[in-house]
C-alpha positions as CSV (number, residue, x, y, z in Angstrom):
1,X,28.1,-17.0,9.1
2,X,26.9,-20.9,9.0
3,X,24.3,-21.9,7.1
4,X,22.2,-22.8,10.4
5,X,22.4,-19.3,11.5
6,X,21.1,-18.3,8.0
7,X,18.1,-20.8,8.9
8,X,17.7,-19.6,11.9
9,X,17.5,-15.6,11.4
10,X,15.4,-16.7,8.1
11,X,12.5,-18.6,10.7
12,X,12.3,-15.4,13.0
13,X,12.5,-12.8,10.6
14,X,9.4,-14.7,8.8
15,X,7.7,-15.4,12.2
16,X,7.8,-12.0,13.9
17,X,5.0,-10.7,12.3
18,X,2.8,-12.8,13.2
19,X,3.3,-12.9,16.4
20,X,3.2,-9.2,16.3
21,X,-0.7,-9.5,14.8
22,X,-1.5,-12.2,17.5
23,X,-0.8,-10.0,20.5
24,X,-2.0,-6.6,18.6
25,X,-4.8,-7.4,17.0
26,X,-6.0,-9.9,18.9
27,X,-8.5,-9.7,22.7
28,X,-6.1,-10.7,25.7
29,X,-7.8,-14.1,26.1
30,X,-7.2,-15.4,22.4
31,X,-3.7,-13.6,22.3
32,X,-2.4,-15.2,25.3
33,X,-3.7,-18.4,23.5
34,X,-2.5,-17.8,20.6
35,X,0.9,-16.8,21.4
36,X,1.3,-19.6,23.7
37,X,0.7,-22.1,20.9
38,X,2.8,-20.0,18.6
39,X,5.5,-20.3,21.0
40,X,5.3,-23.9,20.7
41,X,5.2,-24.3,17.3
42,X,8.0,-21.9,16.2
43,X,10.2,-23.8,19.2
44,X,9.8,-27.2,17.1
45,X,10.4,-25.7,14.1
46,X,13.3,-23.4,14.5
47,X,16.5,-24.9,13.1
48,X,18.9,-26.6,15.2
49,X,20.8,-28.7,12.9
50,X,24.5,-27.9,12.4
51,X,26.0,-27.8,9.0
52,X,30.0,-28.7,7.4
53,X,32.2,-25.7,7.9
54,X,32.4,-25.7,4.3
55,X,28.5,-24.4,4.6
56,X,30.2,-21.2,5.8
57,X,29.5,-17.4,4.1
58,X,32.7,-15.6,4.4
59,X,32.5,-12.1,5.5
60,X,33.1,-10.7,2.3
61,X,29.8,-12.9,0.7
62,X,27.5,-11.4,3.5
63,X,28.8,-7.8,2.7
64,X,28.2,-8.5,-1.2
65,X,24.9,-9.5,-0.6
66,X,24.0,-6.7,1.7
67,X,25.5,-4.0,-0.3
68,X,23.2,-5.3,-3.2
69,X,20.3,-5.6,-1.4
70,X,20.4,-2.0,0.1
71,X,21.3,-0.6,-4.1
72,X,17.6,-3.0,-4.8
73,X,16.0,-1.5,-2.3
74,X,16.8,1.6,-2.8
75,X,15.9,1.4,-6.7
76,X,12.9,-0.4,-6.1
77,X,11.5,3.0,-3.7
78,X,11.3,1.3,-0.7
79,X,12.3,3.9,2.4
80,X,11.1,7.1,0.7
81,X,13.9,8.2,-1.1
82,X,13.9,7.4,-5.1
83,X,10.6,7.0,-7.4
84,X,8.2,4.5,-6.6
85,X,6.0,2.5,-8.9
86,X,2.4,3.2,-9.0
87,X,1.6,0.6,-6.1
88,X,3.3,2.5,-3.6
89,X,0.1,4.9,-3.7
90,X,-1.6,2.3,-2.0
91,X,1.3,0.5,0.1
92,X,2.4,4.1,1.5
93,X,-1.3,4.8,2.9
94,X,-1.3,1.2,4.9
95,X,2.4,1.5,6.2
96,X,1.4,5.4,7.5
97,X,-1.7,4.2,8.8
98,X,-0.3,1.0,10.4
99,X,2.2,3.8,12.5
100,X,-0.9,6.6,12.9
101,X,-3.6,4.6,14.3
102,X,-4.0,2.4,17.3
103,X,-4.3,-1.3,16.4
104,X,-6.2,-3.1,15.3
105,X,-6.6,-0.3,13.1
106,X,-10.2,1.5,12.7
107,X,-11.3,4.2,10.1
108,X,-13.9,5.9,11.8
109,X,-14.7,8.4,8.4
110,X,-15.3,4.6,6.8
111,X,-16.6,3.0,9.9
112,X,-14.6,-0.1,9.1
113,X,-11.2,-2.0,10.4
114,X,-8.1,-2.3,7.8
115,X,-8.2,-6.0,6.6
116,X,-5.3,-6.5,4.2
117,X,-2.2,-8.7,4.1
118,X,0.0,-5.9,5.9
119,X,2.3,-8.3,7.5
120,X,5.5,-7.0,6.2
121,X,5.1,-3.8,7.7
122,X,3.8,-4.5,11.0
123,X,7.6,-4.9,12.2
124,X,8.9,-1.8,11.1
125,X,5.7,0.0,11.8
126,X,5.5,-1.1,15.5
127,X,8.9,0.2,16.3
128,X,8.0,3.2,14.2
129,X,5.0,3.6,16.9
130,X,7.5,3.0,20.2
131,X,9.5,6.2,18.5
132,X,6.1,8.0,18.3
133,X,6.4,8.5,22.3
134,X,9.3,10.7,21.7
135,X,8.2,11.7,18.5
136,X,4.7,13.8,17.8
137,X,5.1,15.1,14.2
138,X,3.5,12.7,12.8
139,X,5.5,13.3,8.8
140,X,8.9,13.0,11.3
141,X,7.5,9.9,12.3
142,X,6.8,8.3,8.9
143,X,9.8,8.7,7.7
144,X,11.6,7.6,10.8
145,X,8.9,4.1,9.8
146,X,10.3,4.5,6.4
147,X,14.4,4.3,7.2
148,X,13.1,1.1,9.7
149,X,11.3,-0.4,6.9
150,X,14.1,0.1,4.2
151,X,16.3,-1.7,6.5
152,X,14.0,-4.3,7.2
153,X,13.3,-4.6,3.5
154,X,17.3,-5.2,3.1
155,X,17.6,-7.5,5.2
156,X,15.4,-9.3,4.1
157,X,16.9,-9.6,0.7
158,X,20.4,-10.2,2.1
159,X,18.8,-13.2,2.9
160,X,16.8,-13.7,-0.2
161,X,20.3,-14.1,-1.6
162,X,22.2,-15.9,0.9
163,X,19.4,-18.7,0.4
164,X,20.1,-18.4,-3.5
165,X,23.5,-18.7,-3.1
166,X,22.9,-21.8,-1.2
167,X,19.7,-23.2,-3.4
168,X,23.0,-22.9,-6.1
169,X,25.7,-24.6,-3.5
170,X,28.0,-21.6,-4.2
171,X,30.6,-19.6,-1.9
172,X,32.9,-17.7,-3.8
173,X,32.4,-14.3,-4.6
174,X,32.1,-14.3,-8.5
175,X,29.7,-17.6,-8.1
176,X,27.4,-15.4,-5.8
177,X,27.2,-12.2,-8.0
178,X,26.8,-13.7,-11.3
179,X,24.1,-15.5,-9.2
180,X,22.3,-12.6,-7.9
181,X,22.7,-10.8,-11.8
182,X,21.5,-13.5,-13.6
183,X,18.6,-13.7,-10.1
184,X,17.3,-10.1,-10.7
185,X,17.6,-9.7,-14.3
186,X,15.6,-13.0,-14.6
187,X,12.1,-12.6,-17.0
188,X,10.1,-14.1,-19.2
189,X,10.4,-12.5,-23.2
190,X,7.6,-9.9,-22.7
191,X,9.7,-7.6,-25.2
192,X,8.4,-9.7,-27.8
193,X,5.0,-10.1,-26.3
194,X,5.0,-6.0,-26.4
195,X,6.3,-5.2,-29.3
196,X,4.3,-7.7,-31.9
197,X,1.3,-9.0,-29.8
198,X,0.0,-5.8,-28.1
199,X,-3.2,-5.1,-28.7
200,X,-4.2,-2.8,-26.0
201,X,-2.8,0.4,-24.5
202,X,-0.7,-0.2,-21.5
203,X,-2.1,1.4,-18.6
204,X,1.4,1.9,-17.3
205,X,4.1,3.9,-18.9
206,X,7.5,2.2,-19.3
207,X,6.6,-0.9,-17.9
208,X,6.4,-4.2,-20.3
209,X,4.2,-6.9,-19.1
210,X,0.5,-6.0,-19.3
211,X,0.9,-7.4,-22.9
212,X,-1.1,-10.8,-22.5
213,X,-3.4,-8.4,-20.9
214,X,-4.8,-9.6,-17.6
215,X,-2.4,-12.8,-17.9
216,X,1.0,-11.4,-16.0
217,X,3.7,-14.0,-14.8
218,X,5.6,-10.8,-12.8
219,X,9.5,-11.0,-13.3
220,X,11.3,-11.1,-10.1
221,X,12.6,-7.0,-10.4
222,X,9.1,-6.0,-11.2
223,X,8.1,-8.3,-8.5
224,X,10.1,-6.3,-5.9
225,X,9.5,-2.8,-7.5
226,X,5.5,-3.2,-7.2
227,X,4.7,-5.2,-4.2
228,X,7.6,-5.8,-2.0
229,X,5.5,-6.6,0.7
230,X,4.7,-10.0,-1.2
231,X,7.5,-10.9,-3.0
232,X,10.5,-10.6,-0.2
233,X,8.9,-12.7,2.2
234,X,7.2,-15.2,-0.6
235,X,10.6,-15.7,-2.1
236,X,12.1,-16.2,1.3
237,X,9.8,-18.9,1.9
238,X,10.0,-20.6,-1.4
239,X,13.7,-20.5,-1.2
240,X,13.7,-22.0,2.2
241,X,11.0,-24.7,1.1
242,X,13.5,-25.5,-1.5
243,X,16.6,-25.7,0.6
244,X,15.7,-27.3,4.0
245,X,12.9,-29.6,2.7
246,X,12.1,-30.2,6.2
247,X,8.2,-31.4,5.8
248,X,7.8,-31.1,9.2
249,X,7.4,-27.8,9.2
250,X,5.6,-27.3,6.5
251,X,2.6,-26.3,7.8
252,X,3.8,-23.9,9.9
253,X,5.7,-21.7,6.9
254,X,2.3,-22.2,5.1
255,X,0.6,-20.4,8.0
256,X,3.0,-17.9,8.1
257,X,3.0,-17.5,3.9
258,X,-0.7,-16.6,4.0
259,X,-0.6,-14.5,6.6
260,X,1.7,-12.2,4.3
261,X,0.0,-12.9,1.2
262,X,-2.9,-15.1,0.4
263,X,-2.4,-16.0,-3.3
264,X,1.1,-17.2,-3.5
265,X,0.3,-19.7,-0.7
266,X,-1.6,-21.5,-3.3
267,X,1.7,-21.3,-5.5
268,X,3.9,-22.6,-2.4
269,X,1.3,-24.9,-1.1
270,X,1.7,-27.1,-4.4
271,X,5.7,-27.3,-4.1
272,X,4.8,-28.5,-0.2
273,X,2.1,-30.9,-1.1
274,X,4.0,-32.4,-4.4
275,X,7.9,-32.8,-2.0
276,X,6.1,-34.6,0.7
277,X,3.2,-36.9,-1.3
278,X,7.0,-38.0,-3.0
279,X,9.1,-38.4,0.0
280,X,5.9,-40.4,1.6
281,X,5.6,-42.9,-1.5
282,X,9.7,-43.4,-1.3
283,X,9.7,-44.0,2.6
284,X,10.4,-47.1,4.0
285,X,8.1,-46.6,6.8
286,X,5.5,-44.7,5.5
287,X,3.5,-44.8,9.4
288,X,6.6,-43.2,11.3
289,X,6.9,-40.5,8.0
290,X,3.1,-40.2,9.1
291,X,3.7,-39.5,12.3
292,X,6.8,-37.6,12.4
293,X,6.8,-35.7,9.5
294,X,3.5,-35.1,8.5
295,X,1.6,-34.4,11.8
296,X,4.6,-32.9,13.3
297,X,3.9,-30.3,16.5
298,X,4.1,-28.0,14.2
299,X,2.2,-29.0,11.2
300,X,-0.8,-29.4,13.3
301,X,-0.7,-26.0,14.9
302,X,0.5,-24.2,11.4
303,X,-2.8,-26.2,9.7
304,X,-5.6,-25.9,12.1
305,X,-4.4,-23.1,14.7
306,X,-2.7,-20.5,12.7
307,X,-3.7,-20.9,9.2
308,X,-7.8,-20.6,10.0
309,X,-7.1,-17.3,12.1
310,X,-5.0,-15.8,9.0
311,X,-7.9,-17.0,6.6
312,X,-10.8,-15.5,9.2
313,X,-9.2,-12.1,9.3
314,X,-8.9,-12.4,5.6
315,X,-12.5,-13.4,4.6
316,X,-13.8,-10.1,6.1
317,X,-12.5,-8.2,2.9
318,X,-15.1,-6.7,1.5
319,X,-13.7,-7.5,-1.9
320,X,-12.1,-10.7,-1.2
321,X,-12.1,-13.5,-4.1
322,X,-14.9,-11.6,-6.3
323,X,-15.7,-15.4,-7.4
324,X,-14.7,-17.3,-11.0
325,X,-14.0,-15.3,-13.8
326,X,-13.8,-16.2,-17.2
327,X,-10.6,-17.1,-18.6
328,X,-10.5,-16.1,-21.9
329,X,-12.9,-12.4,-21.2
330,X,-10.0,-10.1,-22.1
331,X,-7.8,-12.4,-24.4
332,X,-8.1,-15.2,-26.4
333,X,-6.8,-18.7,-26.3
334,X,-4.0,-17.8,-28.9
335,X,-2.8,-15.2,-27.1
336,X,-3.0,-17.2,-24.2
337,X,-0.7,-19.8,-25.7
338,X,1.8,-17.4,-26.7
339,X,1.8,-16.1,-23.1
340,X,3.1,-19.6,-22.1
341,X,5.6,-19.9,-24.6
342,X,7.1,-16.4,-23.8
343,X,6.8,-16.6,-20.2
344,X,7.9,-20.1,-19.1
345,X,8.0,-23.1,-22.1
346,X,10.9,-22.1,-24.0
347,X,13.1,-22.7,-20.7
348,X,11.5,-25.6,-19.5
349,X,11.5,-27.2,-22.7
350,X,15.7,-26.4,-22.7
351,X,15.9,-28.0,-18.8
352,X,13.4,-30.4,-19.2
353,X,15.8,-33.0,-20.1
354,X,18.6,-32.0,-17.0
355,X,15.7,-31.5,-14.1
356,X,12.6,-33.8,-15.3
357,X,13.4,-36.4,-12.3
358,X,12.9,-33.4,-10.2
359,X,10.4,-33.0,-8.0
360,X,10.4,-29.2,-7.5
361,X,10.6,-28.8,-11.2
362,X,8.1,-30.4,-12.3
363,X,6.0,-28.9,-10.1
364,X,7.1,-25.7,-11.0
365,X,6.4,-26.7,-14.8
366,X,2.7,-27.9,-14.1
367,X,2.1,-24.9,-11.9
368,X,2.8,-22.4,-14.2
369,X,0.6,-24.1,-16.7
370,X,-2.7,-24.5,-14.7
371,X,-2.3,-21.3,-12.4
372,X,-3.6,-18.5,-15.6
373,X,-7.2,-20.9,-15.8
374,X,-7.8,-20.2,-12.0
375,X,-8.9,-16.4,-12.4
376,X,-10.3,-15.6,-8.8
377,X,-10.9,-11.6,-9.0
378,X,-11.3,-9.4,-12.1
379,X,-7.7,-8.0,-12.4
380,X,-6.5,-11.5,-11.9
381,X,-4.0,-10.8,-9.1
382,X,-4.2,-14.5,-8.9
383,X,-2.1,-15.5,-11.6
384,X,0.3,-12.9,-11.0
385,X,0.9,-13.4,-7.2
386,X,0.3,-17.1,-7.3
387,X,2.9,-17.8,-9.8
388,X,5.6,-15.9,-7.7
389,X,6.9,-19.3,-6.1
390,X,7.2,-21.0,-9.3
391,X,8.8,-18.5,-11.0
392,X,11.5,-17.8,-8.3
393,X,11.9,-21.7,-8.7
394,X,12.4,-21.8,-12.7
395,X,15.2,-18.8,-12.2
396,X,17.2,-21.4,-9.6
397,X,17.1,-24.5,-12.3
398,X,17.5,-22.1,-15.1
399,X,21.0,-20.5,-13.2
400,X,21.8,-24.0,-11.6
401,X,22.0,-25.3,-15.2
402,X,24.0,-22.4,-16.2
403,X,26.7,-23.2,-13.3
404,X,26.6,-27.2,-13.6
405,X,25.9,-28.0,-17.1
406,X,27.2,-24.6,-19.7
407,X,30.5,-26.9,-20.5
408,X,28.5,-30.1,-21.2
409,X,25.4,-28.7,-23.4
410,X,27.0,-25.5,-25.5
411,X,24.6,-24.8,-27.7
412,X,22.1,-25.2,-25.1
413,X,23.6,-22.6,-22.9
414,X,23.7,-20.2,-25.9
415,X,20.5,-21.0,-26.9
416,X,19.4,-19.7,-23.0
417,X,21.6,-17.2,-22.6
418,X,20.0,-15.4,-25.6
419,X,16.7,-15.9,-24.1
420,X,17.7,-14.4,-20.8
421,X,19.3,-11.4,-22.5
422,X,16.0,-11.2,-24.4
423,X,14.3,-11.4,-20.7
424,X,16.6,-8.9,-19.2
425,X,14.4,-6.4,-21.2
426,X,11.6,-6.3,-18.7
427,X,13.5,-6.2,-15.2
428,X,16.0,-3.6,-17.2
429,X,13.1,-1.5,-18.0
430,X,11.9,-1.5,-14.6
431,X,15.3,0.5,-13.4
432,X,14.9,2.4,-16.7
433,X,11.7,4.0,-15.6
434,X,13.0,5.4,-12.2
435,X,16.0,6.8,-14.1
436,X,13.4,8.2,-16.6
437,X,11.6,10.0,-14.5
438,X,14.3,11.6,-12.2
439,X,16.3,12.2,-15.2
440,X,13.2,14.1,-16.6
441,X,12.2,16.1,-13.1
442,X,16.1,16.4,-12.0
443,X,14.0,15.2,-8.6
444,X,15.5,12.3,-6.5
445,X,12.4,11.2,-4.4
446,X,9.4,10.7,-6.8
447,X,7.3,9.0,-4.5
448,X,3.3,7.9,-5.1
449,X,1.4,9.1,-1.7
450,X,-1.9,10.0,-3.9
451,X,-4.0,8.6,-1.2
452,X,-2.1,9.5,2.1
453,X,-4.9,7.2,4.1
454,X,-7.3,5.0,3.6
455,X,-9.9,6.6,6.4
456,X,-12.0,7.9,4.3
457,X,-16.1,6.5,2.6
458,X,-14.6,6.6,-0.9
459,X,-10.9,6.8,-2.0
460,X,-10.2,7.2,-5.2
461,X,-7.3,5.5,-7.1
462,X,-5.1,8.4,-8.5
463,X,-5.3,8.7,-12.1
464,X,-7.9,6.0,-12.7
465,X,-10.8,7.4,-10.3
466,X,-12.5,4.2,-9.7
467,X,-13.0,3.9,-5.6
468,X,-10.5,1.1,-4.0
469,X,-12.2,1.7,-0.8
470,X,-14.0,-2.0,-0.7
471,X,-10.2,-3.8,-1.1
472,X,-9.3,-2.9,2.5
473,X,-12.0,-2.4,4.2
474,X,-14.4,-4.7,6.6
475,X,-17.9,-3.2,5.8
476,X,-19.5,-6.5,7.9
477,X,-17.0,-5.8,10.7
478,X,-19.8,-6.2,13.4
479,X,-20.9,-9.7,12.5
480,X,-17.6,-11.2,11.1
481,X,-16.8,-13.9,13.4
482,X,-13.1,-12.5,13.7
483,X,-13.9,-9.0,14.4
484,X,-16.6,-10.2,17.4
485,X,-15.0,-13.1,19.0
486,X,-11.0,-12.7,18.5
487,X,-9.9,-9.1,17.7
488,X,-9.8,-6.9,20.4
489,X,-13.3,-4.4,20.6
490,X,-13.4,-2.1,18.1
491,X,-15.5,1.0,18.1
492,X,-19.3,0.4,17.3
């Protein structure tokens, strides 16, 4: 496979969604619009650049990466099959729902629309619906939208790794799986956040980073084993921010990020703004950079077309961004600082002096250390989701220095290799909890379907009680400028 072709699949596989929502959700008028303009900007930016034949995967690469990503997916409880983390309770009613109802989807026992970042399953979940005119039991049919969605989830992480392999400048087939080890095992040291700083019970059993209590910097496992839906096409982007560095387009994966998740499009949005502010101040003609690279076709649409319909479906949350929190309400500014160190500053501090020049990781360095004092909702989902980009970025430099630099710096690859060992802990206890629990109930499938659907005037999260209702729901549906001017008519 060349490396354009990986480009190329990555820009549809990220776009289709969207363009699924524009000519679903949307009244004909605006989706003709829409689409139209879509059209155009997706044509400007999809790759057509071609690369060294040296850029090549071999065959055997792509089928290392794809065998991987099917055993992650599989472990992570995507498609039905294994045990699922306790997110899936919610993620399993919005993909059923997505194939059940008509879109845009209505809950007429809630009298309100589903507003939520579902973008990741509107693919799998819209062929799942073309099968439902063959298919009318409707549990058949979910887990016909299940084996689409595993496979779309793998791809997806085929390509995750392909762009990895590249962010590395690697081909050969020990190069890519040490990569994709060192990739997935890749943590901050919660173990020894957990075992001498916990103060609190965890609310989850075998699972390692509610130890800073509401401050979590996810690793990339737990990432993918509790909300998939954010982290494989996040990733993706980052990745391909990081690799093609093509600023005219910016805008246009921005759209697209928020449309699948709103909080780490902050996190991207600062690599974006950072790489291009730099590549204006070095540019010899800084007008033609500003015409060509920063109002690009497709910067324009991405900015003031597609990114303000994403954020007008999104403000009709009923929860939405509860406001400012205080920082320090569950923890204190000790704790705080140990969360840094643990999480992030004993690897910068060992790259600093390889990477400081570097745009990307610097960025990544400041990020990490403003995003836990932004706390937009009480569970601060914020500083977990947000940091997603950054966090994907510090495992490339902290595995690129581990390829380029272990024979120069000895001590300073034994001195990381002990703290990703150390890190391994928390992604390793991820897999450990799956194997737990089928171990203990000799049961393959352990899913979490405690809610089944979200059509209903109070739904109660299993085991906690509390109602979650208000998180996906629209309750001002009939004056929200999106639901009375864009979507198509919903049911008054």
């Amino acid at each position: 496979m060349k490396l354009s072709t990986l480009y190329r699949l990555t820009y549809i596989y990220l776009a289709l969604p969207l363009l699924v929502f524009i000519l679903s959700w949307l009244n004909f008028g605006f989706a003709i619009v829409f689409a139209l303009i879509f059209a155009g900007a997706f044509y400007m930016a999809y790759p057509r650049e071609s690369y060294e034949e040296n850029e090549r995967f071999s065959r055997k690469s792509l089928a290392l990466m794809a065998g991987i990503a099917i055993v992650w997916c599989f472990l992570a409880g995507i498609g039905y099959f294994y045990y699922q983390s306790f997110d899936y309770h919610f993620r399993n009613a919005v993909f059923r729902d997505l194939i059940n109802y008509e879109w845009p989807v209505f809950y007429p026992l809630a009298n309100t629309p589903l507003v939520y970042y579902m973008a990741f399953w509107l693919v799998p979940a819209g062929v799942a619906k073309f099968f439902g005119l063959f298919v009318t039991n409707k549990i058949t049919l979910f887990m016909i939208g299940n084996y689409l969605l595993f496979i779309y989830a793998a791809f997806g992480s085929a390509l995750i790794f392909a762009h990895l392999a590249q962010a590395l400048k690697v081909r050969r087939i020990k190069q890519i799986s040490a990569a994709i080890v060192l990739f997935m095992l890749f943590s901050g040291l919660d173990i020894i956040g957990h075992t001498y700083f916990t103060v609190v019970p965890q609310p989850f059993e075998h699972h390692l980073e509610w130890w800073a209590t509401f401050f979590q910097y996810s690793s990339i496992t737990t990432g993918m084993f509790w909300v998939f839906n954010q982290f494989i096409p996040v990733t993706l982007i980052m990745l391909l921010v990081y690799n093609e560095r093509k600023i005219s387009n910016f805008g246009f994966l921005a759209a697209l990020c928020l449309f699948f998740s709103p909080y780490p499009t902050a996190g991207i949005g600062a690599f974006m703004i950072t790489y291009a502010g730099v590549c204006f101040v070095k540019s010899a003609d800084k007008k033609q950079f500003w015409l060509n690279e920063i109002f690009s076709v497709q910067n324009i649409i991405g900015a003031f077309w597609l990114l303000p319909l994403s954020a007008l479906y999104f403000i009709t949350n009923s929860e939405g961004m509860d406001g400012l929190y205080y920082v320090f309400d569950f923890t204190t500014p000790e704790r705080l600082f140990l969360f840094m160190v643990l999480e992030f500053l004993l690897y910068t501090i060992l790259l600093f002096p390889q990477f400081c020049r570097n745009v990307f990781f610097l960025t990544m360095f400041i990020s990490l250390l403003l995003i836990p004092f932004l706390r937009l909702d009480q569970q601060n989902n914020f500083c977990m989701r947000a940091s997603i980009p950054a966090i994907v970025v510090l495992a490339v430099f902290t595995i690129r220095f581990l390829f380029e630099e272990r024979r120069e710096h000895p001590i300073k690859t034994g001195i990381l290799c002990i703290l990703l060992v150390i890190g391994a802990m928390t992604p390793l206890t991820e897999f450990y909890r799956g194997i737990y629990f089928v171990s203990k109930t000799q049961k393959l499938s352990l899913v979490q379907d405690g809610i089944y659907t979200l059509n209903g005037q109070l739904i109660r999260m299993p085991e906690f009680g509390w109602d979650v209702n208000h998180q996906y729901t629209a309750k001002e549906y009939k004056t929200d400028i999106f639901w009375q001017y864009f979507s198509q008519k919903l049911p008054q």
